[in-house]
C-alpha positions as CSV (number, residue, x, y, z in Angstrom):
1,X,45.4,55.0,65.8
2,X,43.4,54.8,63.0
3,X,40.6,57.2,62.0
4,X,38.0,54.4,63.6
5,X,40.0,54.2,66.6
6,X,40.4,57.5,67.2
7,X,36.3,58.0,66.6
8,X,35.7,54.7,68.7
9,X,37.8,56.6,71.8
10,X,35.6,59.5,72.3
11,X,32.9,56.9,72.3
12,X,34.9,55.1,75.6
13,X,35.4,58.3,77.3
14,X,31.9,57.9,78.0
15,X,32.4,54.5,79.9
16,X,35.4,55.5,81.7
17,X,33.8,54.7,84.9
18,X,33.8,51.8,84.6
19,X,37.7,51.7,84.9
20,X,39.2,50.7,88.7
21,X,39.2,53.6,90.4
22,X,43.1,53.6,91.0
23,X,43.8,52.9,87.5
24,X,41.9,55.7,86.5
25,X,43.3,57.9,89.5
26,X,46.7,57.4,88.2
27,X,45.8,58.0,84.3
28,X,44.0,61.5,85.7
29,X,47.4,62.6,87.3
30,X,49.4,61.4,84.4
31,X,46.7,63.5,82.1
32,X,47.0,66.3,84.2
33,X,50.8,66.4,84.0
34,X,50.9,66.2,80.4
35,X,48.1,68.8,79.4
36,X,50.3,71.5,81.9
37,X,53.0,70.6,79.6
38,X,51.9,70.6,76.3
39,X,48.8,72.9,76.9
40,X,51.1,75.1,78.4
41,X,53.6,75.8,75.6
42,X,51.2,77.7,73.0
43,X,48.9,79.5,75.7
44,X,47.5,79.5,79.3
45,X,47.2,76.3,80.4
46,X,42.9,75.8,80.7
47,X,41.4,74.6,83.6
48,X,38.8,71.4,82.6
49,X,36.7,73.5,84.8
50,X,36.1,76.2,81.9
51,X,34.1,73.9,79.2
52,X,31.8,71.0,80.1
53,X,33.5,67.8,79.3
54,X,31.5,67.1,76.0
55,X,33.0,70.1,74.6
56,X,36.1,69.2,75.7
57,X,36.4,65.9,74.4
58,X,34.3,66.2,71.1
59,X,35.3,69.5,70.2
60,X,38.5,70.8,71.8
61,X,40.8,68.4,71.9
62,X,40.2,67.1,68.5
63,X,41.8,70.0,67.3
64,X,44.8,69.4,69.7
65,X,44.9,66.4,68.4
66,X,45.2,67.5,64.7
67,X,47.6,70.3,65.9
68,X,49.6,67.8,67.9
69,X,50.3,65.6,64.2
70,X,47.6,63.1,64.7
71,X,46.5,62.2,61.1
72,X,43.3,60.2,62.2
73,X,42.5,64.0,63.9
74,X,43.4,65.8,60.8
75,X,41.1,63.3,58.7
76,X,38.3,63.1,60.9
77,X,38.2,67.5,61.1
78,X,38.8,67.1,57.1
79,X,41.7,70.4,58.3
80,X,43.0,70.5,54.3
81,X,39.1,71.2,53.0
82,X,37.7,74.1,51.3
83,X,41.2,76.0,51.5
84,X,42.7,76.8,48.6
85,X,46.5,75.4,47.4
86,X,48.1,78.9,48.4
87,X,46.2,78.7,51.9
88,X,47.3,75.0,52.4
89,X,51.0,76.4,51.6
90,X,51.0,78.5,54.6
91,X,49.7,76.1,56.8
92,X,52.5,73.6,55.8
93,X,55.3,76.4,56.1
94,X,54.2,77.3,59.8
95,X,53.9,73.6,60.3
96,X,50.3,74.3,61.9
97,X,49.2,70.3,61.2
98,X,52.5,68.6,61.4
99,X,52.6,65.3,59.2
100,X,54.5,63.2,62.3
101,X,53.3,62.8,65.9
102,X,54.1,65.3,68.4
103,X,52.2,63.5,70.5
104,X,52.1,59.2,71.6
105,X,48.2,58.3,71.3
106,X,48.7,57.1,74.9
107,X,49.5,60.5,76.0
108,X,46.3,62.1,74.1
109,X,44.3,59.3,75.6
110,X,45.8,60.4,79.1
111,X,44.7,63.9,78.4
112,X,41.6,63.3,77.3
113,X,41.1,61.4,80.8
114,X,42.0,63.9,82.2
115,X,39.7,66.8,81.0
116,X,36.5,64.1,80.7
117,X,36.8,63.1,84.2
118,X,37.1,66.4,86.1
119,X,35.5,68.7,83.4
120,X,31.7,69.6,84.7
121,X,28.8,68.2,82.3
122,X,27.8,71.8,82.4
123,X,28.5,75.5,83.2
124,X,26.8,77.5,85.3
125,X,24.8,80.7,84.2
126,X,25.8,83.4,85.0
127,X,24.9,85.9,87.9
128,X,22.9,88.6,87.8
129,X,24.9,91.5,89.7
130,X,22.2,94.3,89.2
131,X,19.5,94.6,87.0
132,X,19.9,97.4,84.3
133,X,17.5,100.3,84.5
134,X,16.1,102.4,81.6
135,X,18.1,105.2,79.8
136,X,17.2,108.6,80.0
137,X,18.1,111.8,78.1
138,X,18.7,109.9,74.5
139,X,17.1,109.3,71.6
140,X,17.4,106.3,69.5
141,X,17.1,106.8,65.7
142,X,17.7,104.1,63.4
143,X,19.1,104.7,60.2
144,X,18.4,101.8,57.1
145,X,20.6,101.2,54.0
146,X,18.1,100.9,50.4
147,X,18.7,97.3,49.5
148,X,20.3,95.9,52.4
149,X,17.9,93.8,54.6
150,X,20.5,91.4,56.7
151,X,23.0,93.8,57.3
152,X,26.7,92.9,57.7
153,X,27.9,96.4,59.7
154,X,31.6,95.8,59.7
155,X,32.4,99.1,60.8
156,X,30.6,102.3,62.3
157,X,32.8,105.6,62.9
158,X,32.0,109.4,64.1
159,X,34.1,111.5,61.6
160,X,33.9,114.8,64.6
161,X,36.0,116.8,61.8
162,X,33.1,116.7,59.4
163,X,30.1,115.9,62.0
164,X,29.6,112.8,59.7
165,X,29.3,108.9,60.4
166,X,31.2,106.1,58.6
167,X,29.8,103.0,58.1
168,X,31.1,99.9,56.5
169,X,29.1,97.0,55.1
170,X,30.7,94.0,54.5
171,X,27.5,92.5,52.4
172,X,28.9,94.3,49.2
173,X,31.9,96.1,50.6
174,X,30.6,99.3,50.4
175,X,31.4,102.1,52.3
176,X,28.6,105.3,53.5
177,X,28.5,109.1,54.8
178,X,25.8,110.1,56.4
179,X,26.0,113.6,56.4
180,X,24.3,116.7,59.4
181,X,21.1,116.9,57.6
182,X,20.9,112.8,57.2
183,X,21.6,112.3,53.6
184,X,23.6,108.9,52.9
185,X,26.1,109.3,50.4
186,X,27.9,106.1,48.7
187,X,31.9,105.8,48.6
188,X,33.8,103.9,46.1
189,X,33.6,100.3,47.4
190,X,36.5,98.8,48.6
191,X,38.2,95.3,48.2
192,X,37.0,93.8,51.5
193,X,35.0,94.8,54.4
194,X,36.1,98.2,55.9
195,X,36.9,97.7,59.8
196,X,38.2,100.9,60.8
197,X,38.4,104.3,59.4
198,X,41.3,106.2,61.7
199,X,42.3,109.8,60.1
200,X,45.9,111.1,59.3
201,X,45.9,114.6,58.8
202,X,43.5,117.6,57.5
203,X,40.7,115.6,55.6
204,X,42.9,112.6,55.2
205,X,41.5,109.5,56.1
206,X,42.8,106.0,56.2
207,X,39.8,102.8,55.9
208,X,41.2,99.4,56.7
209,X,39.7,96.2,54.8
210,X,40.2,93.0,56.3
211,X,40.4,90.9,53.3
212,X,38.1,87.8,55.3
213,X,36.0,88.4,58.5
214,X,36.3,84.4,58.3
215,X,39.5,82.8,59.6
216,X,41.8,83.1,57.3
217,X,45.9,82.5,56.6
218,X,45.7,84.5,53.0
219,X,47.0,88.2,52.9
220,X,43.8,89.4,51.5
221,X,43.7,92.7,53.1
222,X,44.9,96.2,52.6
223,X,45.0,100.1,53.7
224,X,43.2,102.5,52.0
225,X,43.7,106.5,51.9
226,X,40.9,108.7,51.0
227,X,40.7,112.4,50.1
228,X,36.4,112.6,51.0
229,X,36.7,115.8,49.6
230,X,37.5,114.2,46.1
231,X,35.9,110.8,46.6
232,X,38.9,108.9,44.9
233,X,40.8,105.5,47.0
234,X,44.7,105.2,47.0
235,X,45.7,101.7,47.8
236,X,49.0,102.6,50.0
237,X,49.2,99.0,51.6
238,X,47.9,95.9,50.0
239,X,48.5,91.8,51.0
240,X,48.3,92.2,54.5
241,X,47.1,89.4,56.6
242,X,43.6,90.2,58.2
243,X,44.4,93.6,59.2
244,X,41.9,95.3,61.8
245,X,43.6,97.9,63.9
246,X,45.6,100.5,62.9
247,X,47.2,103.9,64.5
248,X,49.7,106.7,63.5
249,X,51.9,107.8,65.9
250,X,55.5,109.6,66.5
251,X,57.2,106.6,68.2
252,X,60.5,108.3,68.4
253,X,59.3,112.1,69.0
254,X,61.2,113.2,65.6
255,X,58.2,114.8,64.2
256,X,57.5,112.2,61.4
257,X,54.4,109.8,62.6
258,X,55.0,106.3,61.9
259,X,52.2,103.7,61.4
260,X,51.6,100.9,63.3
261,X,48.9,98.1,62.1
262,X,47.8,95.3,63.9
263,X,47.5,92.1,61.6
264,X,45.2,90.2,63.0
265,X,45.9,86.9,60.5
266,X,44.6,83.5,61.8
267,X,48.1,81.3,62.3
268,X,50.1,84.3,61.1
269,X,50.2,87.6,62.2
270,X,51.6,90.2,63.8
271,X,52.1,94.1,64.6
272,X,54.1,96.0,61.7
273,X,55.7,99.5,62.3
274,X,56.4,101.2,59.0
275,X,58.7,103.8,60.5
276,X,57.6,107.4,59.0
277,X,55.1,105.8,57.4
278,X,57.1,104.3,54.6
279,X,55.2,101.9,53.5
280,X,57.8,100.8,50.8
281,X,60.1,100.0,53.8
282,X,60.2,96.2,55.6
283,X,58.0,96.8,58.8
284,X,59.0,96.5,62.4
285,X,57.0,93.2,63.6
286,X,56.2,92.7,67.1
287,X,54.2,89.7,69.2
288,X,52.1,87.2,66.5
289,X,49.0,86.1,65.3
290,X,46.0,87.5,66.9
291,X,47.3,91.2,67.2
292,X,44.0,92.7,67.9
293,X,44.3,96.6,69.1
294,X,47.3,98.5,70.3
295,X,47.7,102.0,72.1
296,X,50.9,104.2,71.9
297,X,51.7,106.0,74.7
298,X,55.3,107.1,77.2
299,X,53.9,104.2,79.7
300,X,57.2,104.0,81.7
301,X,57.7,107.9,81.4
302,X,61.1,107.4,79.9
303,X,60.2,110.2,77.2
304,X,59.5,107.2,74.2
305,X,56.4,106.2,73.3
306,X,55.6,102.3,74.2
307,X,53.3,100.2,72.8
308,X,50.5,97.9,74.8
309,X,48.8,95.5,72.6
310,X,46.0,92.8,73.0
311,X,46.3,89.8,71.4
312,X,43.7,87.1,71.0
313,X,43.5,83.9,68.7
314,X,44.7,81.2,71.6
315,X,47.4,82.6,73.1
316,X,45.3,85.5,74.9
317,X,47.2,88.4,76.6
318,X,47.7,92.1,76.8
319,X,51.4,92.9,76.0
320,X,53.9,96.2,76.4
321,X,56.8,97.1,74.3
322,X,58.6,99.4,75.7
323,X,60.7,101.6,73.1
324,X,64.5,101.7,73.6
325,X,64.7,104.1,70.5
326,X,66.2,103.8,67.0
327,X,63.3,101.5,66.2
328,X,64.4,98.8,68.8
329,X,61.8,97.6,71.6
330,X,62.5,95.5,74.7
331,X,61.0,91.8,74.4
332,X,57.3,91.7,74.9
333,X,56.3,91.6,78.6
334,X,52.7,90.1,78.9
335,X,51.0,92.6,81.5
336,X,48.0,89.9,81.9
337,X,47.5,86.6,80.5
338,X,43.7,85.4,80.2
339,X,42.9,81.4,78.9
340,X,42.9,80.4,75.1
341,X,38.7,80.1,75.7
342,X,38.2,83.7,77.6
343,X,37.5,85.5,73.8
344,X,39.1,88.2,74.2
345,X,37.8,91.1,71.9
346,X,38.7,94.6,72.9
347,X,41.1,97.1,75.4
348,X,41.2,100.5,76.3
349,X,43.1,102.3,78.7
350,X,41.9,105.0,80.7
351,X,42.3,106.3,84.3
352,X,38.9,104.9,85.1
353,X,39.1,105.4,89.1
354,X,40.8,108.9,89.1
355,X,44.4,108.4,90.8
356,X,46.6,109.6,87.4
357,X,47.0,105.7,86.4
358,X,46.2,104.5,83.5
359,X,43.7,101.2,84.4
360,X,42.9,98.6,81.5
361,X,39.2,97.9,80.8
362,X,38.9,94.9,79.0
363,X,35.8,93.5,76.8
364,X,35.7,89.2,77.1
365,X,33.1,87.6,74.7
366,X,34.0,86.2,71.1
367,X,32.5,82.8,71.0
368,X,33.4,82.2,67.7
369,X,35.3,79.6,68.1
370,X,36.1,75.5,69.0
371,X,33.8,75.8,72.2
372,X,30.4,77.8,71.3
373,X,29.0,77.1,74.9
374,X,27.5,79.9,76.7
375,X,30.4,80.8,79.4
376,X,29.5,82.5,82.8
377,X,33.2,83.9,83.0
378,X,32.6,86.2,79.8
379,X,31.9,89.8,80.1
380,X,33.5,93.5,81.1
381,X,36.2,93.8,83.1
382,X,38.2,96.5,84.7
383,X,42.0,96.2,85.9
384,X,43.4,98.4,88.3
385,X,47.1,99.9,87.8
386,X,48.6,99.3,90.8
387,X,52.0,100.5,89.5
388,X,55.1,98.3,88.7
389,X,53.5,96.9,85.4
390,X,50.9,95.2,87.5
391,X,47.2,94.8,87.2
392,X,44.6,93.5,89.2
393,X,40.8,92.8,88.6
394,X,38.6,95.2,90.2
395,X,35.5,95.0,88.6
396,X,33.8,92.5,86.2
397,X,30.0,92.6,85.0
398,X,29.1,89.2,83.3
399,X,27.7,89.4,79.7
400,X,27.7,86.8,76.9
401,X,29.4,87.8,74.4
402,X,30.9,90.5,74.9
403,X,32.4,92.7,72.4
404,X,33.3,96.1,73.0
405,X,33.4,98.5,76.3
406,X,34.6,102.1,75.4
407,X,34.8,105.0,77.8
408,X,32.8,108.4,77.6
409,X,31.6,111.0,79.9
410,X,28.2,111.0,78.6
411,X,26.8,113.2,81.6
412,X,29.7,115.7,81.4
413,X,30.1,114.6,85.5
414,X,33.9,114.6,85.1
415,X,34.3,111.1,85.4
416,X,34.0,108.4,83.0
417,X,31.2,106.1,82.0
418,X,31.2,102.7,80.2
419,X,29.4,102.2,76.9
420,X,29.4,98.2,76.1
421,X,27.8,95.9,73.4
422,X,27.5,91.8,73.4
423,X,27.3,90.2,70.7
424,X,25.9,86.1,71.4
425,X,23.1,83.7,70.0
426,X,20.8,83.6,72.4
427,X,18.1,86.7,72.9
428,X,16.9,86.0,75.9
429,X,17.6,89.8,77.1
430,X,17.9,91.5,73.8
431,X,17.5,95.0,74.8
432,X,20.8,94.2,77.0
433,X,22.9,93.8,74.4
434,X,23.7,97.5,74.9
435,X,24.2,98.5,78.0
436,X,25.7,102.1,79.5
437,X,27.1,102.2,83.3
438,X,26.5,105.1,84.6
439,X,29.9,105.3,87.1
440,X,28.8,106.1,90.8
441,X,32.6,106.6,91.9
442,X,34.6,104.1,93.5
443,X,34.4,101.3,90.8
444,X,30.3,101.2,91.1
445,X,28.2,101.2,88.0
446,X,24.6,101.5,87.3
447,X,24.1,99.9,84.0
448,X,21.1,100.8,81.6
449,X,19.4,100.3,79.0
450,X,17.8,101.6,75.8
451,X,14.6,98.9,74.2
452,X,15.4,99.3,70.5
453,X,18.8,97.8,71.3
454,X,16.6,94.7,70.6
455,X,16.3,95.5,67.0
456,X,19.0,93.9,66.2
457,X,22.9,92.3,67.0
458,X,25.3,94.9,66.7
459,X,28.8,94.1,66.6
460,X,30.5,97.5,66.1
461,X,30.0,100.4,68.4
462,X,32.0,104.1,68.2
463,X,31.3,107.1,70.6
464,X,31.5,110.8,70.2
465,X,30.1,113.9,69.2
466,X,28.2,113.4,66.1
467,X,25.5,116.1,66.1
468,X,27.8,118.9,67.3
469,X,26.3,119.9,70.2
470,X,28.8,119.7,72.5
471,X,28.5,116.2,74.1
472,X,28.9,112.3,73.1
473,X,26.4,110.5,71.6
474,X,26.8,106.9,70.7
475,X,26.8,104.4,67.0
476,X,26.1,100.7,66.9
477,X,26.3,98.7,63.9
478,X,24.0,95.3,63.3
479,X,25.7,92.4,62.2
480,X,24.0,89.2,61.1
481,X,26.5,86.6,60.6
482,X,24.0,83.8,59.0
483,X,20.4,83.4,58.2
484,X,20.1,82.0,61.8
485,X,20.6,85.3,63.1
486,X,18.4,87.1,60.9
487,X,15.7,84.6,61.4
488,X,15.8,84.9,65.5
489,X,15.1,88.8,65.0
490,X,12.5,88.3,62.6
491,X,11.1,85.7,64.4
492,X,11.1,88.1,67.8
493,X,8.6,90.3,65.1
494,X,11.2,92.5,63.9
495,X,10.4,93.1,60.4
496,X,13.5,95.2,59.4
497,X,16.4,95.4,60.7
498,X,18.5,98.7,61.1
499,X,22.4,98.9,59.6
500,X,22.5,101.0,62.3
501,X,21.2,102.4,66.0
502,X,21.9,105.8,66.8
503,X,21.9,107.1,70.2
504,X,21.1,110.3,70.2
505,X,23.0,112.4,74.0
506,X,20.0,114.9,75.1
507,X,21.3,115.3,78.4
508,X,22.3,119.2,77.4
């Protein structure tokens, strides 16, 4: 096909009617077949039902297509542009837009049939399941950065050792303390924007910079250690590819933590162990692109710590590797499997319904992708251990875009809460963009609400003691991507936005 052809096809999806009905019967089934098989072999095969059909056609599968070795695709999406020669390199060593067909054009047609026939023209909104209430017992105090007006909050982190919050800003890669009595103190910037700060000892701390927040193939990132009593960086880690997760832990019980980073990437990826935390050593690497989070713990008892893992970028699923010792793991077994457009963002796992089980609560909301469409299917959900490596849905509150649900005892009740954030374009409910369920028992939640999460989109969220007193309080950082963004606050007559939201726990 040429590019005309290809351009003049999405045009006669449109009058695809007016085939005869058992012509086009027959081309759905043949479509149907096909997009199980191909679909099928890089991720979880997605319904039509999950996208309308114009996002489908125009948007989706035109990225198959260039993926699949279609030129007149690759032309069209211009997929060499605005990448530099060592990016295009990579792409052409994975093989990520083959230069040959993996696909007939008759076989694309028949899958674009396919989805365009039995797709919906639209999605339905979602359902409200319980209005939130107001929040009691906290206090919200916002906290602004001297020269930064569209804050890009990349990270937020309660340092409990020091009674001190870290928080990231991506606009000039800076890094701030915010000290007890409130002062803001400025840290040597770093290369990138910080996305986690995780500490390794005794006023050691370790800051991860991602290199891009944008999709990105180029090893641009790097781990940072940081003795805050001396203010002074050590680069221990540099070239990694989009690193945004990272944890030290004793995988073998010997005494010696090792560190285990998830790489993030774009097309590459993966999770690298650097056993005893050599990082002069080649790294263990587990699962591929999209490594999001992990969590080490003994999850089949056997005395070795495992590793689950949530991965994103297409291929959505949350993983264990159990450790066999010596540095060897068993092959990845995928505990749950979710579809390439569910945007997966976040995990934890706690024993959320009391019976010594660890459940998985998992956050379902990054739209930043091929299908930007409001989806009624994202939002919080909880899955139930029920023993054997399996996990079953047991709760789900809709929310677009969400981003992050972390679990805290807030009310010092003895069981645990849910603090959430969504992050999507669309303020209709802005104040619901942070919500915390108070848990009634038995997988019920009252969620609630605080109004000044309206001042602004927050896309990073940490819990814990901050203050000192003796219970959690809660950190959300603001994040305007574009101008867009920053103009839909201002128009809603927010004149500044805050870098950050502090929530304040005065329930003791």
């Amino acid at each position: 096909m040429t590019r005309f052809s290809f351009l003049f096809f999405l045009f006669l999806l449109e009058f695809s009617g007016t085939l005869a009905a058992q012509e086009l019967h027959e081309e759905v089934l043949k479509g149907k077949k096909l997009a199980e098989q191909y679909c099928a072999s890089c991720h979880l095969f997605p319904s039509p039902a999950l996208l309308p059909k114009d996002i489908w056609v125009k948007q989706v599968l035109p990225q198959m297509a260039a993926t699949m070795g279609i030129k007149e695709a690759q032309d069209s999406l211009a997929v060499w542009e605005n990448k530099s020669e060592e990016e295009i390199a990579i792409l052409k060593k994975l093989g990520v837009y083959p230069s040959v067909n993996m696909i007939s054009p008759e076989n694309f047609m028949a899958i674009n049939s396919f989805y365009f026939t039995t797709a919906p023209k639209e999605l339905p909104a979602q359902k409200v399941i319980e209005t939130p209430k107001p929040l009691q017992n906290f206090i919200a105090k916002t906290l602004f950065i001297e020269g930064i007006t569209s804050p890009k909050t990349s990270l937020v982190a309660i340092n409990q050792e020091r009674s001190e919050l870290i928080i990231g800003d991506g606009t000039e890669n800076q890094i701030f303390v915010k000290v007890q009595n409130d002062e803001l103190f400025t840290l040597p910037s770093t290369t990138s924007p910080a996305v986690q700060f995780l500490q390794r000892g005794p006023n050691r701390y370790n800051f991860i910079s991602i290199g891009s927040i944008a999709p990105s193939d180029l090893a641009q990132g790097a781990l940072f250690e940081m003795d805050l009593n001396l203010n002074s960086w050590n680069a221990i880690k540099e070239n990694l590819s989009r690193p945004v997760y990272g944890v030290w832990a004793d995988l073998e019980m010997d005494g010696t933590p090792d560190f285990l980073l998830c790489n993030y990437g774009h097309h590459v990826g993966n999770i690298s162990i650097y056993e005893n935390g050599n990082f002069n050593s080649i790294p263990i690497q587990l699962g591929g692109a999209g490594a999001r989070k992990i969590e080490v713990i003994d999850f089949n008892q056997d005395g070795l710590m495992d590793i689950v893992a949530l991965f994103c970028q297409g291929n959505e699923r949350i993983s264990v590797f159990y450790n066999l010792g010596n540095g060897q793991f068993e092959p990845e077994k995928i505990l749950l499997r979710f579809s390439p457009v569910m945007g997966s963002s976040y995990f934890e796992m706690q024993d959320i319904n009391g019976d010594g089980k660890l459940d998985l609560l998992v956050s379902n909301g990054d739209n930043w992708d091929y299908s930007s469409v409001s989806k009624p299917y994202h939002g919080f959900r909880i899955y139930e251990n029920r023993g054997g490596d399996v996990f079953e849905e047991a709760w789900f509150y809709p929310q677009y875009g969400a981003a992050k649900m972390m679990a805290l005892d807030y009310d010092k009740d003895g069981d645990l809460d849910l603090a959430t954030i969504a992050f999507y374009d669309e303020l209709q409910n802005p104040q619901h963009q942070f919500l915390l369920f108070e848990n009634k028992g038995n997988l019920s939640f009252q969620p609630k609400y605080i109004p000044e999460a309206a001042l602004g989109k927050w896309l990073t969220m940490d819990v814990g003691d901050l203050d000192a007193d003796g219970d959690i309080d809660i950190v959300l950082g603001a994040y305007t991507h574009n101008f867009l963004e920053y103009s839909k606050l201002l128009f809603q007559g927010i004149n500044e936005i805050p870098n950050v939201l502090i929530l304040e726990n005065q329930s003791f």
